[in-house]
N, C-alpha and C positions, 0 to 999 in steps of 0.2 A: 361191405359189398353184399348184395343180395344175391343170393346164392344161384338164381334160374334170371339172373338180368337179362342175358343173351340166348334163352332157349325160347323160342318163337310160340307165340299162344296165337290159336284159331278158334273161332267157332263154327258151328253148321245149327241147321233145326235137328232138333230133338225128334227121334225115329222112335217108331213100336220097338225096337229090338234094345232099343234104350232104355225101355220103362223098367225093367229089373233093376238095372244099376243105378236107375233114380231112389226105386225107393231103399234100394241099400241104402243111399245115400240120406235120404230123410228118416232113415232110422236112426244113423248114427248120431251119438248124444249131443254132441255138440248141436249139429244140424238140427236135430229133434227139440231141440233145448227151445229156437230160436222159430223154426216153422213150424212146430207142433202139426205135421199134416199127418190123417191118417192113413199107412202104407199098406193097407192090403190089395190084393191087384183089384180087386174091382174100384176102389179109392184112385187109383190112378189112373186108369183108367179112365173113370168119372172124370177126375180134373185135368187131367194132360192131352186124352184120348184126342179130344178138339184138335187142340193145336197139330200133332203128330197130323192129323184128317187133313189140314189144312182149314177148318172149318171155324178155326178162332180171330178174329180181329187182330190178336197178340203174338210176339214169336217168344217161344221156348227153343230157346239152345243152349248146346252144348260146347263150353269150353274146353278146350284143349291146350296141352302144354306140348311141345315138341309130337302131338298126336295121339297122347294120348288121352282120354276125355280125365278131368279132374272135378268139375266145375259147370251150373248154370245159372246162365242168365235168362230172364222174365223182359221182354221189351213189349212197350204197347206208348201208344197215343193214349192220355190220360182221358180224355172225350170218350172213346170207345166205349169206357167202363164207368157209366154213372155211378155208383158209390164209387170210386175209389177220385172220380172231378169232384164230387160233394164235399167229402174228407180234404183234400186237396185244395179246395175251391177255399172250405173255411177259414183254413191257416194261410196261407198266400195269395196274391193276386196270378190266377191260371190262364194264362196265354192263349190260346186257343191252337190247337194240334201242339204243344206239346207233348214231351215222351216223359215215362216214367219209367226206372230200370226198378230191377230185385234180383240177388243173386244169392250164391252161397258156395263155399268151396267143401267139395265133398267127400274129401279124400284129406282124413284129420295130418296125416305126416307132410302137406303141403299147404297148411295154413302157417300164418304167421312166418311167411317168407316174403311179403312183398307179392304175391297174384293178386293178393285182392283190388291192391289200386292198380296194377298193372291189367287187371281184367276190367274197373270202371274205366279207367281212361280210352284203353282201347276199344270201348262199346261205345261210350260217347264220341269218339271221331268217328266210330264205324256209322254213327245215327245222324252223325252231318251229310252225309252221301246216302245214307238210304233211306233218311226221312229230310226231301230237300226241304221241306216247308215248316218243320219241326224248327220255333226260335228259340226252344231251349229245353235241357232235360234236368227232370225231378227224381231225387231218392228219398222216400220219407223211411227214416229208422227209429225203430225203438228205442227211447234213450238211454235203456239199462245195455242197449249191447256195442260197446266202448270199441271192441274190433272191426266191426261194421261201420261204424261211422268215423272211424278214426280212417277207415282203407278210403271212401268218399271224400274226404279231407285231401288227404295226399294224393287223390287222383285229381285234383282242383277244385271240385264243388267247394260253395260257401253254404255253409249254414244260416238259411234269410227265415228261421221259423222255428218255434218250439210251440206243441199243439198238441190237444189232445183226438188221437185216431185210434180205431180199432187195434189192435195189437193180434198177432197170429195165436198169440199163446193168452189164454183168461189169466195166467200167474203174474202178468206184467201188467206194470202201469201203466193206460193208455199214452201218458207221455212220448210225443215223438218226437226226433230233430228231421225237419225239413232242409235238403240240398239241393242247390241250382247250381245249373249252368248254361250261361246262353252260348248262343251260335256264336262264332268268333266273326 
């Protein structure tokens, strides 16, 4: 039995007063290992500041377990962002308004409990109702990081792709597993 079956996970966008506990979060090693982002505040700044403005295409949020924030998720319509439909584009055939997710759970004593598919699935039903014309959402993973695509698995996606894409981190093989899932 998974230990947090029955404790309720939300999200909201990601706030200014959040950006601290982001970048705790992208410090810590695991997380660091996998997003390699650089955390200084003007670094977050830089790349978060948008979205917080409302001034980004994409949403950044904040997953929550029982309320308290653990975890985010990256949503966006893969169009939005020419390289990442390019990359995309290469290894599959891309839908047009399709979504692509990215997450991480940031708080290391609540990995490896079952959030993480419990956090995919619940984004992809949440992206049937908030992106009605979205016919289907992409996670492309790194193929070295086994916990990540192993949580995409269990939350239903198929893996329809192995490709090679940018990688967050220069240490990893461009190798990635591409995930789908269409609209029911």
């Amino acid at each position: 039995m998974e230990p947090f079956r029955d404790a309720e996970l939300s999200w909201r966008p990601l706030l200014r007063a959040d950006l601290a506990m982001l970048a705790g979060w992208l410090r810590e090693p695991r997380a660091a290992r996998w997003w390699n982002h650089d955390t200084t505040e003007a670094a977050i700044e830089r790349d978060f500041g948008a979205s917080v403005r409302g001034e980004e295409p994409g949403e950044d949020l904040v997953v929550c377990l029982s309320g308290r924030p653990f975890g985010l998720v990256q949503r966006s319509v893969i169009d939005d962002y020419p390289d990442d439909a390019a990359e995309f584009g290469a290894a599959v055939e891309l839908p047009p308004l399709a979504v692509e997710l990215d997450y991480l759970i940031g708080l290391p004593e609540l990995r490896g409990r079952g959030l993480g598919s419990r956090m995919i699935a619940g984004m992809v039903h949440s992206t049937w109702r908030d992106y009605p014309d979205a016919p289907a959402v992409f996670i492309a993973v790194v193929a070295a990081n086994t916990a990540s695509w192993r949580a995409a698995e269990k939350a239903g996606l198929t893996r329809v792709a192995e490709a090679p894409m940018r990688p967050d981190n220069p240490v990893d093989d461009p190798l990635h597993y591409v995930y789908r899932v269409d609209r029911p």
